[in-house]
Backbone as CSV, one residue per row, in Angstrom:
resi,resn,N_x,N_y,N_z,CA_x,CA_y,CA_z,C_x,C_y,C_z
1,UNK,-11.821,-15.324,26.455,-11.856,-13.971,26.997,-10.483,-13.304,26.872
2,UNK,-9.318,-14.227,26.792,-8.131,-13.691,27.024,-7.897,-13.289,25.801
3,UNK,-7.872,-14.123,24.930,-7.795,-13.598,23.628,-8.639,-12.693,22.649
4,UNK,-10.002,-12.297,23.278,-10.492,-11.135,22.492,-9.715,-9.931,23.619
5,UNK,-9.137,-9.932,24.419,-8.172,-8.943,25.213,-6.627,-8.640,24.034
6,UNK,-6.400,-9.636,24.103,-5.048,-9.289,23.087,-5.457,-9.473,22.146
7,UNK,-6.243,-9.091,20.913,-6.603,-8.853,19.876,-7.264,-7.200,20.074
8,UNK,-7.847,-6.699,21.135,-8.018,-5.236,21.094,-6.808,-4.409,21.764
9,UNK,-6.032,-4.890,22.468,-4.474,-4.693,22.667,-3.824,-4.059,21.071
10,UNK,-3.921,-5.254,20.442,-2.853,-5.691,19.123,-3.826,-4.082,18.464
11,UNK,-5.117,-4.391,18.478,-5.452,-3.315,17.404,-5.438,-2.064,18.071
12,UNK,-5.611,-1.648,19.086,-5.350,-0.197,19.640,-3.858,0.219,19.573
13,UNK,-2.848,-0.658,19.634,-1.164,-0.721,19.251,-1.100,-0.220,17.961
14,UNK,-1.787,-0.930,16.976,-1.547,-0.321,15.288,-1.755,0.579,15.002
15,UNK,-3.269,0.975,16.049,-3.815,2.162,15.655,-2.638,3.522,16.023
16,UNK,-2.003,3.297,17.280,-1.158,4.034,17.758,0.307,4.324,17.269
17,UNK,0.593,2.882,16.688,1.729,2.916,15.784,1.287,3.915,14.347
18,UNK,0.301,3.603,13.881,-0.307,4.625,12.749,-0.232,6.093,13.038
19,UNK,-0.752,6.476,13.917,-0.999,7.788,14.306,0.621,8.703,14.668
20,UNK,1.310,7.832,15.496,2.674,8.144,15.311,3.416,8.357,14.256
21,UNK,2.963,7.152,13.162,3.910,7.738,11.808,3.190,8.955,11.274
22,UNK,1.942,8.745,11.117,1.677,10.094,10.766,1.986,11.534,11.657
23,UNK,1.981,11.642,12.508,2.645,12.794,13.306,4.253,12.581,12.821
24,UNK,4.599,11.916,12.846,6.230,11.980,12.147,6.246,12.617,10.833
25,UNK,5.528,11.803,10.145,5.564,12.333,8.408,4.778,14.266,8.668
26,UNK,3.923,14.363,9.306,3.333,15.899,8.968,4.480,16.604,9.306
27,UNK,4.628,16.298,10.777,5.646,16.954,11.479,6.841,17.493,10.362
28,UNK,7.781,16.226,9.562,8.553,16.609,8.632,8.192,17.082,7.828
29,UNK,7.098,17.241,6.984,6.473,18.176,6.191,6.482,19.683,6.300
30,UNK,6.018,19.852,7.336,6.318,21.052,8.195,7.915,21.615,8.156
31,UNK,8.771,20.983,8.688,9.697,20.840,9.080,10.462,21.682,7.292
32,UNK,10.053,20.489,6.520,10.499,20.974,5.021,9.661,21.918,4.358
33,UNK,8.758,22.468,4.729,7.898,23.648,4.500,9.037,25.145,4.997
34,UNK,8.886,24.579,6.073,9.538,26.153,6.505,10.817,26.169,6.262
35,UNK,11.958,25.395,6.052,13.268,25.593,5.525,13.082,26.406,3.938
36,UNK,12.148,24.969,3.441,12.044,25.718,2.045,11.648,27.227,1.881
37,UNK,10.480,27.476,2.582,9.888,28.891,2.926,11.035,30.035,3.285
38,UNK,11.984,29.658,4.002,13.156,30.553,4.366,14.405,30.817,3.630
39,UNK,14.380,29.830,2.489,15.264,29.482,1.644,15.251,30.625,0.603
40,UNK,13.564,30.254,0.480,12.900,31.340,-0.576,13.417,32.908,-0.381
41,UNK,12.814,33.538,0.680,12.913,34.359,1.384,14.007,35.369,1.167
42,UNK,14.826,34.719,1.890,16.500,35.171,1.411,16.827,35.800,0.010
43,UNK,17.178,37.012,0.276,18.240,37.153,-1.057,19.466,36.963,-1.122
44,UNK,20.028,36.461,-1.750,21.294,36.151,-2.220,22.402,37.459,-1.919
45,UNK,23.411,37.597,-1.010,24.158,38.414,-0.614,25.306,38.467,-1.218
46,UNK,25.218,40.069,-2.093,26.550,40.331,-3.814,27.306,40.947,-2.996
């Protein structure tokens, strides 16, 4: 019993560790979306 407990522990953890990197990675996506987007934007000041 104890051990089908820490085996749905272990896998709800990965799942959560997963979901975190992905909110990290979009997040920076984002992150490099809109710099780039503002980069664009800009004209160059003669």
């Amino acid at each position: 019993m104890d051990d089908e407990f820490d085996r749905a522990s272990e896998e709800r953890r990965n799942k959560l560790v997963k979901a975190g990197v992905a909110v990290g990675i979009g997040s920076a996506a984002i992150v490099a979306a809109l710099l780039y987007a503002s980069k664009i934007r800009k004209k160059p000041r003669r």
